[in-house]
C-alpha positions in Angstrom: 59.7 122.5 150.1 59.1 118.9 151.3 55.5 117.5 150.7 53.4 116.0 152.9 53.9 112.3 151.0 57.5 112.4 151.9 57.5 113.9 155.4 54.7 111.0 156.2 57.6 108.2 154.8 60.1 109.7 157.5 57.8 109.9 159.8 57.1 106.1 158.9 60.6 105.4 158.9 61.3 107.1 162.3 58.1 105.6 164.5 59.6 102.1 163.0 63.3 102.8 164.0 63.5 104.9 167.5 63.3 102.3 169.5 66.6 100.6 167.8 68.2 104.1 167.9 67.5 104.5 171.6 68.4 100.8 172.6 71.5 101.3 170.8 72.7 105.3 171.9 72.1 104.0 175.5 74.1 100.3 174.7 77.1 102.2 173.4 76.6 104.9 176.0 76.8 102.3 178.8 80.0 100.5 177.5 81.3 104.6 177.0 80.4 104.8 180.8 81.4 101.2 182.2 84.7 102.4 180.2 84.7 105.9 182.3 84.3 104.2 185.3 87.6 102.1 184.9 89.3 105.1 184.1 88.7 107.0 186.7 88.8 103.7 189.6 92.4 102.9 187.6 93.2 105.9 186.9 93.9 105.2 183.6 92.2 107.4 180.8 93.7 105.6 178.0 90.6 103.0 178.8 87.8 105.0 177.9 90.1 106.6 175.0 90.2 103.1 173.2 86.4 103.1 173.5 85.6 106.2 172.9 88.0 106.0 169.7 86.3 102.8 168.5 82.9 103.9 168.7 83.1 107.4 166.7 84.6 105.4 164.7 82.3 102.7 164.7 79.8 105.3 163.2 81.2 104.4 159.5 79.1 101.4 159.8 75.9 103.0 161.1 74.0 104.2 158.1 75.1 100.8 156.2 73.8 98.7 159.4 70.2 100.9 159.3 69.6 100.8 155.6 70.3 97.1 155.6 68.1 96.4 158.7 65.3 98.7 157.3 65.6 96.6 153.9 65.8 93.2 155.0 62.3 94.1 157.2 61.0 95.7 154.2 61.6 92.2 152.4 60.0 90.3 154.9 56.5 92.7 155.3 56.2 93.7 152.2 55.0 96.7 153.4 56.4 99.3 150.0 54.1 97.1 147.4 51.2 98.5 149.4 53.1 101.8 148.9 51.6 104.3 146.3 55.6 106.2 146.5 58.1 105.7 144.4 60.9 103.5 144.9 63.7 106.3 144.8 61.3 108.5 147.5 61.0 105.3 149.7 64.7 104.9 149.9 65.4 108.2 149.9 63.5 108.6 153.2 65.6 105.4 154.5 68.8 107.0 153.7 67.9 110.8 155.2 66.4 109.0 158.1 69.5 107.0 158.6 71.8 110.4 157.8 70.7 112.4 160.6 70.2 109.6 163.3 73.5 109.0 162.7 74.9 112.7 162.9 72.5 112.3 166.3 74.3 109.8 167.5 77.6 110.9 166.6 77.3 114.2 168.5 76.3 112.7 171.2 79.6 111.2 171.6 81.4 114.1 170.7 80.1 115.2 173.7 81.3 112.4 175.1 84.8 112.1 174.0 84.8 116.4 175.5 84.3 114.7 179.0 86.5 112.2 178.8 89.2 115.0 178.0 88.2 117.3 180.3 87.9 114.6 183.7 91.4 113.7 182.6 94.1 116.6 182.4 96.7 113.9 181.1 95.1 113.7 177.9 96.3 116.0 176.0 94.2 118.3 174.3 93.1 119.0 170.6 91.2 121.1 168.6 87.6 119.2 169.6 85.7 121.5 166.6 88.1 119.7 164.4 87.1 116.5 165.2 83.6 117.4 165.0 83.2 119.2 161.4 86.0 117.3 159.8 86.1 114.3 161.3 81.5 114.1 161.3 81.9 115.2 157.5 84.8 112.5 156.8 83.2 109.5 158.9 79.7 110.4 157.7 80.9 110.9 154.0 82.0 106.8 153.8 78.9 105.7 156.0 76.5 107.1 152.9 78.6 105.7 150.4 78.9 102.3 152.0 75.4 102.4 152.9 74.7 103.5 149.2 77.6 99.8 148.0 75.1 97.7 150.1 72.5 99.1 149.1 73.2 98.9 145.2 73.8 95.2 146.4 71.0 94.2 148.2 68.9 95.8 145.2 70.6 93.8 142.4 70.7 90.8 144.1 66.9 90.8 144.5 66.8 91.8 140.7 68.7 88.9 140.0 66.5 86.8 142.2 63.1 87.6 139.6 64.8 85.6 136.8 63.8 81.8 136.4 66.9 81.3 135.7 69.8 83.4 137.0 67.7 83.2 140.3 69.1 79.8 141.1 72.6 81.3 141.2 71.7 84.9 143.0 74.2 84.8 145.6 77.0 83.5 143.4 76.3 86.0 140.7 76.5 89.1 143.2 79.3 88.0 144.7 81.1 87.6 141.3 80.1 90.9 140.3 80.9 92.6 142.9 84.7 91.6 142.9 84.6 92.2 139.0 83.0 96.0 139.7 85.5 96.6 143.1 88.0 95.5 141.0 87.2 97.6 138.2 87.0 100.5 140.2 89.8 100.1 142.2 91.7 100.2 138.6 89.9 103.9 137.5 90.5 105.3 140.9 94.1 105.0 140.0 94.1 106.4 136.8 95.6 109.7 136.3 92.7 111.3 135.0 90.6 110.9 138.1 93.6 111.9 140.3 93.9 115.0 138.5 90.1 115.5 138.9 90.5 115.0 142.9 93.5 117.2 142.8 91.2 120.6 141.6 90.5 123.1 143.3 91.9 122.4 146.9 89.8 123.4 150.1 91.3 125.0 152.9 90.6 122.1 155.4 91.0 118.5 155.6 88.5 115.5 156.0 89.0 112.6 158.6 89.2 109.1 157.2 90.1 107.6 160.6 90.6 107.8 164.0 93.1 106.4 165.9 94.8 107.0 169.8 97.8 106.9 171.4 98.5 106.0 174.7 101.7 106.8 176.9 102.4 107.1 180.5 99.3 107.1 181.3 98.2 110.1 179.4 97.1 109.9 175.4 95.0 111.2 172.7 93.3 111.0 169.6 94.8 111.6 166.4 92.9 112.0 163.1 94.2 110.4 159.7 93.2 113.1 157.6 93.1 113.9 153.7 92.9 117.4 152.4 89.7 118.2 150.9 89.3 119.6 147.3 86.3 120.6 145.2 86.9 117.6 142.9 87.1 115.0 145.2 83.5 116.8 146.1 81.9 116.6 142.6 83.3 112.6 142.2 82.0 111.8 145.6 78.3 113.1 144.6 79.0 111.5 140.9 79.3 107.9 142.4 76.9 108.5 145.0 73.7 109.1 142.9 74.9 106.8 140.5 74.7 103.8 143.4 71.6 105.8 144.6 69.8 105.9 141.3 70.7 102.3 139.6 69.2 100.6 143.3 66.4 102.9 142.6 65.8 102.1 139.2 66.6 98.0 140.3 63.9 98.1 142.6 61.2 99.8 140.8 62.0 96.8 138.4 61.2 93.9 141.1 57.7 93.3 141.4 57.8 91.6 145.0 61.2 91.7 146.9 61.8 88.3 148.7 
């Protein structure tokens, strides 16, 4: 069961951040309805299929954009060195805060993209429970782990920052290590050892990587750039996860004041 100390740092981190995730729902919500309304005055649906498209699948960046925002004000109050948590449970209740206002979010324009196809019989139709299991768990799936990259990032670069001497060079150094890790890891994803470990044990379903539309005479739809989905691709996913989780963790527990 969860204990009181953590449900008080979400609560924390949700009185701090609803008035962002409201400001922004009803931003992207407005461009989803100023897009509507050219549709329907032009008669053109493919216009609020582009934007429609573009925002759910904008929502790879939205846990990466709230875990950085929520840092970078962390750096400047210095609120979490008056914390008696943990570094791992103060992040922790960043990155589930950020998980489901982002699942929020993206159902919400589910909903959405449902209205657009049913005010316009043109577009032609798809399987809409598709798109919103396997295309939430595939969009969602890369917002952690790139939230969990920048993360990683932001936490070495400030550990970087506390020596006198490497300090000097902070940005220069995280830069050149993260092309050299990238790099790295771009080589052991192609190895055949961890394509035989995503190969195991296929699901019978896909995940969504991307979205993209089509548009012709004056009808359209969305089609999803899928992957099928095995249990190995699971157990690597959650390998590299918590080890970008825990190392940022462990980094920041290390930094005595975060500038």
């Amino acid at each position: 069961m969860m204990n009181a100390a953590f449900r008080g740092l979400l609560r924390k981190e949700w009185l701090i951040s609803r008035q962002t995730f409201l400001l922004t729902t009803l931003g992207l919500l407005s461009a989803w309805l100023i897009s509507l309304g050219f549709s329907i005055y032009h008669e053109q649906p493919g216009i609020g299929l582009v934007v429609t498209t573009m925002i759910l699948g904008g929502h790879i960046f939205y846990i990466a954009v709230f875990l950085i925002s929520g840092l970078i004000m962390e750096g400047k109050t210095q609120l979490w060195l008056h914390s008696p948590q943990s570094a791992f449970k103060i992040l922790l209740s960043k990155v589930v805060t950020g998980l489901y206002l982002h699942l929020a979010s993206f159902c919400i324009f589910i909903l959405a993209i449902i209205i657009l196809f049913e005010a316009f019989p043109r577009l032609e139709d798809f399987n809409y429970l598709s798109l919103f299991i396997s295309g939430g768990f595939g969009i969602t799936a890369i917002g952690v782990e790139l939230g969990l990259y920048l993360l990683f990032y932001w936490a070495f670069y400030h550990a970087t920052g506390t020596h006198p001497v490497l300090g000097k060079y902070k940005v220069f150094i995280t830069i050149s290590f993260a092309f050299l890790l990238h790099s790295l890891l771009a080589y052991l994803g192609d190895t055949s050892f961890v394509n035989f470990i995503s190969g195991l044990w296929p699901l019978p379903f896909d995940h969504i990587v991307g979205l993209y539309f089509e548009v012709a005479d004056g009808g359209g739809t969305i089609n999803p750039d899928s992957n099928p989905l095995t249990v190995g691709y699971l157990i690597l996913y959650f390998f590299r996860i918590s080890i970008w989780y825990s190392i940022s963790a462990w980094l920041l527990e290390k930094v005595v004041e975060v500038k």
